[in-house]
C-alpha positions as CSV (number, residue, x, y, z in Angstrom):
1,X,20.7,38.6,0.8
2,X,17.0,38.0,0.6
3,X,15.4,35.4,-2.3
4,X,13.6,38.5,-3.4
5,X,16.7,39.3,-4.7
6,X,17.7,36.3,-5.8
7,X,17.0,34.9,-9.7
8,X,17.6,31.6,-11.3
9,X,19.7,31.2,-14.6
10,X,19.2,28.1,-16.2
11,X,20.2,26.2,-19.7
12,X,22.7,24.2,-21.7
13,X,25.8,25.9,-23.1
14,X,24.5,27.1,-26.1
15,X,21.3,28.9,-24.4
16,X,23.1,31.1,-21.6
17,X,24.7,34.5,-22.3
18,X,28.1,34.5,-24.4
19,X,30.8,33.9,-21.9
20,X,28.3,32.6,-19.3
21,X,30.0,29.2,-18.6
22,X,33.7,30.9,-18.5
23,X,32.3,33.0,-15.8
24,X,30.7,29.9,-14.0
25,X,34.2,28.3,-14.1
26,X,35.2,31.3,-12.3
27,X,32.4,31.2,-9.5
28,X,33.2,27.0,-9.3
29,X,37.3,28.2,-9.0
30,X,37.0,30.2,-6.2
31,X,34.4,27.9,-4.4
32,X,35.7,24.4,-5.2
33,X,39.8,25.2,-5.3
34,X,40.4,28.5,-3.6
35,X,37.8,28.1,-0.7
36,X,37.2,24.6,0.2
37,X,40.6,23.6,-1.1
38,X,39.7,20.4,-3.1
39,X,42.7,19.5,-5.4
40,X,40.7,20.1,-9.2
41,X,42.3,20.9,-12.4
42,X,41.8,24.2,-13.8
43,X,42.9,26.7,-16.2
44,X,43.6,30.7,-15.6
45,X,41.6,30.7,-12.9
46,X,38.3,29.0,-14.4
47,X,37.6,25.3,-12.8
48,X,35.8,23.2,-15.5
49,X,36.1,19.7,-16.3
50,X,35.0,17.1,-18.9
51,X,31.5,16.3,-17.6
52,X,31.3,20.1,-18.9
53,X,29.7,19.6,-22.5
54,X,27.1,20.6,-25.3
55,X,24.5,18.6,-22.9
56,X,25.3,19.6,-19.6
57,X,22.8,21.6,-17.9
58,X,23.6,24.7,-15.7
59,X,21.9,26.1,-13.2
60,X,22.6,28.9,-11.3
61,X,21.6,31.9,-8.7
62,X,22.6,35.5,-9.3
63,X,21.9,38.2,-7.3
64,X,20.5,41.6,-8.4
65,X,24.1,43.2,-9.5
66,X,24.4,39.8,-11.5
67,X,27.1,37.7,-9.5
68,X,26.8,34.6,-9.1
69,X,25.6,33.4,-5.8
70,X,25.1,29.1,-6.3
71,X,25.6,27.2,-9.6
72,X,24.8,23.4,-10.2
73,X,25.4,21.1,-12.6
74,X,22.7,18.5,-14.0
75,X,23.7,15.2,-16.1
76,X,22.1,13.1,-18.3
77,X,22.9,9.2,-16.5
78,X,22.6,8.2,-20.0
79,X,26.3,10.3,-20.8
80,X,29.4,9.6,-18.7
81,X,29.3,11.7,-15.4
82,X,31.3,12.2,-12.2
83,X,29.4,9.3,-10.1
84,X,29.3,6.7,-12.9
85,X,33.0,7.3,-13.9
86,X,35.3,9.0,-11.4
87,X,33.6,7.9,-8.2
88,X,31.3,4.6,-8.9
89,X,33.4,2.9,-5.9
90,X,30.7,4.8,-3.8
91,X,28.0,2.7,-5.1
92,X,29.5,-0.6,-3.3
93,X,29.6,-2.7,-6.5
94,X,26.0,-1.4,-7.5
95,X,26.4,-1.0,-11.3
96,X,26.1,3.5,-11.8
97,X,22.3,4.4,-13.1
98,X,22.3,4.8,-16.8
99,X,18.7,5.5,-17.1
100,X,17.3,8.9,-18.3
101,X,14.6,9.6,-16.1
102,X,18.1,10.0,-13.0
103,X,20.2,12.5,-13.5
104,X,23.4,13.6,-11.4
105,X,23.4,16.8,-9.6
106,X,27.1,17.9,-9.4
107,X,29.3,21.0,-8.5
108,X,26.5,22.3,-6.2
109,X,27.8,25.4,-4.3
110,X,26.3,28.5,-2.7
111,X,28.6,30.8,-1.6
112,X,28.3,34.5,-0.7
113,X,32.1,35.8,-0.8
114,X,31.0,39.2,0.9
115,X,30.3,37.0,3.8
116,X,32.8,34.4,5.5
117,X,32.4,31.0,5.7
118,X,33.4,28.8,8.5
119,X,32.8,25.2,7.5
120,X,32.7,23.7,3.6
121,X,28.8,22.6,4.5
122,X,28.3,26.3,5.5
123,X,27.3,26.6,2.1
124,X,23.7,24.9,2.6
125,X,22.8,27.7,5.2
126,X,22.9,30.4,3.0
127,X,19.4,32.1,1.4
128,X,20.0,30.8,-2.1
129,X,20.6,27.4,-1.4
130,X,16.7,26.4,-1.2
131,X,16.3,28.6,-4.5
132,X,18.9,26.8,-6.2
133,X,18.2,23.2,-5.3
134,X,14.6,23.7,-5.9
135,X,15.6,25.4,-9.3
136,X,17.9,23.2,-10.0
137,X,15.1,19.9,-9.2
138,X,12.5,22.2,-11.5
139,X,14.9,22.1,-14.4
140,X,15.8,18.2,-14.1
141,X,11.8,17.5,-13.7
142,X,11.5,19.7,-16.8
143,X,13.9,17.1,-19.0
144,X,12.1,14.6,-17.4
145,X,14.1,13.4,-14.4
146,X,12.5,11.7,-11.7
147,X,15.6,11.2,-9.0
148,X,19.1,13.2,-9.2
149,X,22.3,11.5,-7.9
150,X,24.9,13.5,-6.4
151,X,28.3,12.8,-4.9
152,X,28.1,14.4,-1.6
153,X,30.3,14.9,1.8
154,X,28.6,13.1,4.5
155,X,26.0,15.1,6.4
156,X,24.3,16.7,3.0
157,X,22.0,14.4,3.4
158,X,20.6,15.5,6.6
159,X,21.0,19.2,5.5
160,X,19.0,18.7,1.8
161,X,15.9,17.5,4.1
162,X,16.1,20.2,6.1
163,X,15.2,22.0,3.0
164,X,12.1,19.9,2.5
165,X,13.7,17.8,0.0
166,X,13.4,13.7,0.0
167,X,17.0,12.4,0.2
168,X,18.5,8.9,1.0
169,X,21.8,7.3,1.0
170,X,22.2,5.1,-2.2
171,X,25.3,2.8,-0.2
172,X,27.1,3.9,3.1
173,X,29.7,6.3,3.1
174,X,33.0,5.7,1.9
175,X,36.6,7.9,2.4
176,X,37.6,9.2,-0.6
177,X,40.6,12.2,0.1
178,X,40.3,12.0,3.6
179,X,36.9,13.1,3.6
180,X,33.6,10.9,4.0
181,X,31.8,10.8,0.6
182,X,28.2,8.8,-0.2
183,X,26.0,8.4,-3.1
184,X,22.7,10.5,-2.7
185,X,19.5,10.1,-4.1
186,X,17.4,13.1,-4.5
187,X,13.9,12.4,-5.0
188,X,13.0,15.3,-7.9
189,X,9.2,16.7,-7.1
190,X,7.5,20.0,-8.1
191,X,9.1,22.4,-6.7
């Protein structure tokens, strides 16, 4: 798939198409439970949780028949959100950002299902990634982020700066589910 044929969606709930975040929950389903096997609720087949809300920012990639190819979420800091609430263990007693210029980047996936994938960080090699992440850093600069935080497996951060993107760890890795898990910073510049 070339980025030619690639094309960002972006917006809150109540800017995307009818059914658009129903369909998202599909795309998150199928990468996040059915292909990378972490154990999330969902609900006939549509993986969304309670960080998914009026002020939750989507982002995704579709390609040019309109499938989904990548989707992240962005959070307001300022509102509960996965980091500061499910996960703020990773932070080694550092009290969770609540500041509006950081936002957390969150279920970050870009999967082609026509093609296969042999490793969950697979996902970072594909054409859209770039797109996304950089669409996903021009939508948080845009509400006036200035860093994202994300709850990443360990080597991420290597794989974000291969993009071009400034990441750091925000405390060392932890094991969360048998897999290692940091904080990351993502410093948010013009994309």
């Amino acid at each position: 798939m070339t980025a030619a044929a690639l094309h960002v969606i972006a917006g809150k709930p109540a800017d995307l198409p009818q059914g658009y975040v129903e369909r998202l929950g599909r795309y998150r389903h199928q990468v996040f439970i059915e292909r990378l096997g972490w154990a999330l609720e969902s609900r006939d087949g549509c993986e969304l949780d309670r960080f998914d809300r009026a002020d939750t920012l989507y982002v995704t990639v579709e390609d040019a028949h309109s499938q989904i190819a990548g989707c992240a979420r962005l959070l307001p800091t300022t509102q509960p959100y996965l980091l500061g609430d499910v996960f703020p263990q990773l932070l080694q007693g550092v009290p969770p950002p609540r500041d509006a210029r950081i936002w957390e980047l969150s279920r970050f996936a870009s999967m082609d299902f026509a093609q296969p994938v042999n490793t969950p960080l697979a996902q970072f090699s594909s054409s859209s990634t770039a797109l996304l992440l950089r669409g996903a850093m021009d939508c948080a600069a845009r509400e006036g982020a200035h860093r994202l935080i994300t709850v990443s497996p360990l080597g991420i951060e290597r794989l974000v700066r291969r993009l071009g993107v400034r990441a750091s760890q925000a405390a060392a890795p932890l094991a969360i589910n048998g897999q290692m898990m940091f904080a990351c910073w993502i410093e948010v510049e013009a994309a």
